[in-house]
N, C-alpha and C positions, 0 to 999 in steps of 0.2 A: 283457595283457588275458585274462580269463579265457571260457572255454566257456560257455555262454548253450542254451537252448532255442531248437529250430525258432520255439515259438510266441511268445518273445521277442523273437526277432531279428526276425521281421514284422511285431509290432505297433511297433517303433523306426525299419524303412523305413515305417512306413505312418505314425506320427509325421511324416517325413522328407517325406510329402508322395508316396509312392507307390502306386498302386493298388493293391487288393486282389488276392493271388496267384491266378493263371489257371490251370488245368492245361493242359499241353503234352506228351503222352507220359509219360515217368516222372517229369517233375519240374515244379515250378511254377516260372510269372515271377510278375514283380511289375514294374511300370511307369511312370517318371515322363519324362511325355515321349516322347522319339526311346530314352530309355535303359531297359536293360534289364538284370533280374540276375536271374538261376539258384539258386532254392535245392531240396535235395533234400527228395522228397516224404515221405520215412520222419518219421513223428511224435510217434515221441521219441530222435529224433537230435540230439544236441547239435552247435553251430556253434562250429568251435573256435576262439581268439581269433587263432590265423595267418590261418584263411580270414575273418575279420572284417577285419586289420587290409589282407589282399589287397584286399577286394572296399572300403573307406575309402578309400581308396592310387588307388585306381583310379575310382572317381566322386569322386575331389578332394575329401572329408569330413570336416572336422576331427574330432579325436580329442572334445574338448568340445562341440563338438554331438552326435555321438555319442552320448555321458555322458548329454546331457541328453535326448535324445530318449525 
């Protein structure tokens, strides 16, 4: 999996059905439900495809939804 943009990888959770990122201190949530994910507020930090496939892995995400989001 490759590195993706901050502003990628948000608009794919918010595809996915997650609120729009909140600021919280140095970094934003973003919220679906009881669940919650962490991304950092620097804006043009790319996300790299290890912390992708961590944070997939861990809200139970398939790889093709993913994709398609």
């Amino acid at each position: 999996m490759k590195a993706i943009s901050r502003k990628e990888f948000v608009r794919k959770f918010r595809a996915l059905g997650f609120e729009a990122p909140k600021r919280a201190g140095a970094h934003l949530f973003m919220r679906r439900g009881s669940i919650y994910i962490r991304i950092p507020e620097v804006e043009k930090l790319e996300i790299s495809g290890g912390l992708q496939w961590a944070l997939l892995r861990q809200l139970e995400i398939d790889m093709p939804v993913w994709e398609m989001a």
